[in-house]
TILO-287312 format. One line per field, with one value per atom (N, C-alpha, C, O, CB): atom name; z, y, x; residue number from 1. Coordinates in steps of 0.05 Angstrom, whole numbers, plus 5000, padded with zeros to 4 digits. Glycine has a CB too. Example, Ala and Ser with C-alpha at 12.3 -4.5 7.8 and 13.67 -1.06 7.14 Angstrom:
2
site: c(N,CA,C,O,CB,N,CA,C,O,CB)
c3: c(5156,5156,5156,5169,5181,5142,5143,5157,5161,5114)
c2: c(4886,4910,4934,4934,4911,4955,4979,5001,5023,4988)
c1: c(5264,5246,5264,5285,5226,5257,5273,5258,5268,5282)
pos: c(1,1,1,1,1,2,2,2,2,2)
END
This chain:
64
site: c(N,CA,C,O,CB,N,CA,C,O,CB,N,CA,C,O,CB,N,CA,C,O,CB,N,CA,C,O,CB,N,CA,C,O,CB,N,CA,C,O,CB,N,CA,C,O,CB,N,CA,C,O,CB,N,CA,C,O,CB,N,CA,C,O,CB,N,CA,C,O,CB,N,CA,C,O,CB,N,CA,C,O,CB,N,CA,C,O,CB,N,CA,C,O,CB,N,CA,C,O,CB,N,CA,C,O,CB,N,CA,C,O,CB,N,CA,C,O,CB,N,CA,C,O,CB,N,CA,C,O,CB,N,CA,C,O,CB,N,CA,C,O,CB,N,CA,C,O,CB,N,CA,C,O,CB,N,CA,C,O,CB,N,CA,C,O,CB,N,CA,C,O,CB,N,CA,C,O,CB,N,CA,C,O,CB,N,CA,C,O,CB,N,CA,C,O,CB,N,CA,C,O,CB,N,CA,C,O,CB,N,CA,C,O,CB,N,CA,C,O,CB,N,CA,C,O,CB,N,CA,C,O,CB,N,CA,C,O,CB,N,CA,C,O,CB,N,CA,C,O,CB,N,CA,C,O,CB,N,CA,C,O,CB,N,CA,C,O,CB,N,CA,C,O,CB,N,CA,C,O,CB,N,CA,C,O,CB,N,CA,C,O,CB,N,CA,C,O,CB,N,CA,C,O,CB,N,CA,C,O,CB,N,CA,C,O,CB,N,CA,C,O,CB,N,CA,C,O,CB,N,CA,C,O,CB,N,CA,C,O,CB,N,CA,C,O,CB,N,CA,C,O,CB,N,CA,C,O,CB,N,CA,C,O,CB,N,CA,C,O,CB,N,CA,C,O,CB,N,CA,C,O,CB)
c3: c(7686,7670,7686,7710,7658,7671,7682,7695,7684,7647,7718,7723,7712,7718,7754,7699,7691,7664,7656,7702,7650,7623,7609,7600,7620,7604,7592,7562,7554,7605,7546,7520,7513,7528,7505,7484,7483,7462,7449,7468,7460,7450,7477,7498,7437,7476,7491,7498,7480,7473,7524,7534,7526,7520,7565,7528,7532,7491,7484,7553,7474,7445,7438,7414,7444,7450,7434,7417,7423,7459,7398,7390,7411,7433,7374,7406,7425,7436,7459,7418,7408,7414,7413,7390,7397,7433,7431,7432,7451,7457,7408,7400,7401,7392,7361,7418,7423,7398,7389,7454,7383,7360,7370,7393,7337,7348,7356,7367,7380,7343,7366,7387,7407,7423,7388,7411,7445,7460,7481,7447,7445,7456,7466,7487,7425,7435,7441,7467,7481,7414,7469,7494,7524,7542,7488,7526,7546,7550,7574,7550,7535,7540,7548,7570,7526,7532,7548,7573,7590,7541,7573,7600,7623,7639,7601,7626,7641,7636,7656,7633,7618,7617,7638,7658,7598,7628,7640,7673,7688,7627,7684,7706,7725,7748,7708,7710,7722,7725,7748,7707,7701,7701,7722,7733,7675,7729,7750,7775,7789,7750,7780,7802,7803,7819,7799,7792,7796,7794,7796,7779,7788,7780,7813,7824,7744,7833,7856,7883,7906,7859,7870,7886,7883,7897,7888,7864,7850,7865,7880,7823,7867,7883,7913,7923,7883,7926,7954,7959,7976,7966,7940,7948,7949,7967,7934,7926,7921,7959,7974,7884,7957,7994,8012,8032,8010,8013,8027,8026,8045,8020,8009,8009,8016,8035,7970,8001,8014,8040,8048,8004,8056,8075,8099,8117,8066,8093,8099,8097,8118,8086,8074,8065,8087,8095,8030,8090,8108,8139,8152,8110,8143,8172,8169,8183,8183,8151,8149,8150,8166,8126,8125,8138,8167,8176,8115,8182,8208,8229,8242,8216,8233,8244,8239,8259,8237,8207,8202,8213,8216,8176,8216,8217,8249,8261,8200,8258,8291,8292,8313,8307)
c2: c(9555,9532,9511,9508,9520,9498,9473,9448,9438,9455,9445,9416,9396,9376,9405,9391,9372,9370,9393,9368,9362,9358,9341,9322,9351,9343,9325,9335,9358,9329,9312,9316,9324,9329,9292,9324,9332,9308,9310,9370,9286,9258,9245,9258,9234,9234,9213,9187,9173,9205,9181,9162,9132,9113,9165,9135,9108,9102,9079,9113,9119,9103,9122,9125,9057,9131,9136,9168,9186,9136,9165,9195,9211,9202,9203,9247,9265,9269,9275,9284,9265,9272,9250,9244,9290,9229,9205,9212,9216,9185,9211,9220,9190,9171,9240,9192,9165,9163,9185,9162,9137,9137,9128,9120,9118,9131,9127,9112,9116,9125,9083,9060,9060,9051,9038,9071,9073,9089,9082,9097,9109,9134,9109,9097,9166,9109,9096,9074,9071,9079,9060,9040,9053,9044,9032,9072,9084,9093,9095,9097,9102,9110,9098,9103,9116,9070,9048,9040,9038,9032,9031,9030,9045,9030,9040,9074,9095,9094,9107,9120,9086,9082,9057,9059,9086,9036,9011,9013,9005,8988,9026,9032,9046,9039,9035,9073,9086,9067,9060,9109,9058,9046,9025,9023,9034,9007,8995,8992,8980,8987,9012,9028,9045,9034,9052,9064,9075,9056,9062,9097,9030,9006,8996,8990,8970,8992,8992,9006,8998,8976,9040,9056,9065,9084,9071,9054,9053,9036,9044,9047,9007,8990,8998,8996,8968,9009,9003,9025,9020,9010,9053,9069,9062,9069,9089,9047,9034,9015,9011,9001,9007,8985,9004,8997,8960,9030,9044,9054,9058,9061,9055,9079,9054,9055,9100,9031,9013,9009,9003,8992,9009,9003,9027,9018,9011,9052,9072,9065,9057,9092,9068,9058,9029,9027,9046,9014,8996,9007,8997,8983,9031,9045,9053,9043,9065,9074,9087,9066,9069,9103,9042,9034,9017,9011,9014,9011,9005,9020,9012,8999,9046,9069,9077,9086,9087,9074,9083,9056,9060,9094,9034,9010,9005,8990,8981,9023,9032,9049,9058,9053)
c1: c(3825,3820,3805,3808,3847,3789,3768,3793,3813,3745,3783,3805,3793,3805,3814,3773,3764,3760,3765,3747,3756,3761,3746,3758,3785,3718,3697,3701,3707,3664,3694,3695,3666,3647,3707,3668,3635,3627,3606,3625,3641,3629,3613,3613,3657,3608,3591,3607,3618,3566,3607,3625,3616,3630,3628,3589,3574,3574,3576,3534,3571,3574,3544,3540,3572,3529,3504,3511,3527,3474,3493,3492,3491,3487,3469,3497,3493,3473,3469,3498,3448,3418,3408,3403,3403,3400,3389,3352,3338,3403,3346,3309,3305,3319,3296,3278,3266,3248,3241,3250,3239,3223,3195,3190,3234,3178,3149,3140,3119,3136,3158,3144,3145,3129,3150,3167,3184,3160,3148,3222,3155,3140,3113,3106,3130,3103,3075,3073,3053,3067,3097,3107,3104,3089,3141,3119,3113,3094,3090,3124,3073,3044,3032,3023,3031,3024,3012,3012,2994,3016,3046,3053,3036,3024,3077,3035,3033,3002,2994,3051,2976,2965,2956,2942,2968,2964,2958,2962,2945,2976,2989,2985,2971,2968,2996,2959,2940,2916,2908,2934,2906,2879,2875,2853,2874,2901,2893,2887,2870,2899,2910,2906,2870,2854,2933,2862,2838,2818,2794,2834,2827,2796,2803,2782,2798,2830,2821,2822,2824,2825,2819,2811,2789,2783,2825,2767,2742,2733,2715,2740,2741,2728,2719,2697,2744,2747,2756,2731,2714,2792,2729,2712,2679,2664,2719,2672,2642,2633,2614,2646,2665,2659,2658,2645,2689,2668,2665,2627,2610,2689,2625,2593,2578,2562,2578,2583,2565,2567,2544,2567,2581,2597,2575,2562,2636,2575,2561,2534,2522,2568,2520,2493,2476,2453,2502,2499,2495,2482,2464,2522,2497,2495,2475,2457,2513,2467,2449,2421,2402,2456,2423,2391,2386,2363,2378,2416,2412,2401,2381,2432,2413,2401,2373,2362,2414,2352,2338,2312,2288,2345,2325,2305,2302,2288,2316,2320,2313,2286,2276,2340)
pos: c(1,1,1,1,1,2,2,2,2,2,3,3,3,3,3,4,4,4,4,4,5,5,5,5,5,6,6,6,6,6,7,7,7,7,7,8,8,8,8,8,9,9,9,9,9,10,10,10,10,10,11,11,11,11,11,12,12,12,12,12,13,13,13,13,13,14,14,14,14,14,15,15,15,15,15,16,16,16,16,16,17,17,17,17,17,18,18,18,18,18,19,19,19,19,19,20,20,20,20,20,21,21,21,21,21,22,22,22,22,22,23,23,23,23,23,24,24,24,24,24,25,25,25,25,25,26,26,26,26,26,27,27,27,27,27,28,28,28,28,28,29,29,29,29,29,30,30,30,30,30,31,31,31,31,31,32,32,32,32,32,33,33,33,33,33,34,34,34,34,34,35,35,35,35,35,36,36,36,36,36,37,37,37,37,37,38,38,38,38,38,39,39,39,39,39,40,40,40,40,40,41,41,41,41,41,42,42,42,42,42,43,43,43,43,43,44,44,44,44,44,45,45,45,45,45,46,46,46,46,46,47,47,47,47,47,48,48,48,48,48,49,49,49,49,49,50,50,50,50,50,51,51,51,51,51,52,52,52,52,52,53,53,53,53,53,54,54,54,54,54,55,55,55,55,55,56,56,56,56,56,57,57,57,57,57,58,58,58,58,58,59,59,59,59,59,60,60,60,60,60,61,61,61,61,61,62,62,62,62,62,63,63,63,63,63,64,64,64,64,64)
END
C-alpha cells in the first residue's frame, strides 16, 4: 500500500484540468514576442557596430 495518500481533488481549489482561455494564450504570445524583438533589435545593433567597426579597419589599412 502507498504510504502516502493524495487525493485526486486538487488542494489549491482549481479544476482538475485548468485550460488556459484565449487571452491568456494571446497574452503570453505577445509577451514572448515583445521579448524576443528587443532583444534581436540589440543584437542587430551591437552587430551593425561591429561591421562598421571592421569596415573602419579595412579603409585604414587600404588608405596606407
Amino acid at each position: 500500500m502507498n504510504p502516502i495518500f493524495l487525493p485526486k481533488s486538487n488542494t489549491c481549489g482549481l479544476p482538475g484540468k485548468a485550460i488556459a482561455t484565449w487571452p491568456a494564450w494571446i497574452a503570453a504570445l505577445l509577451l514572448i514576442g515583445a521579448s524576443v524583438g528587443l532583444t534581436s533589435c540589440r543584437t542587430a545593433r551591437g552587430f551593425g557596430d561591429d561591421v562598421q567597426h571592421v569596415g573602419e579597419k579595412i579603409e585604414d589599412a587600404a588608405t596606407r
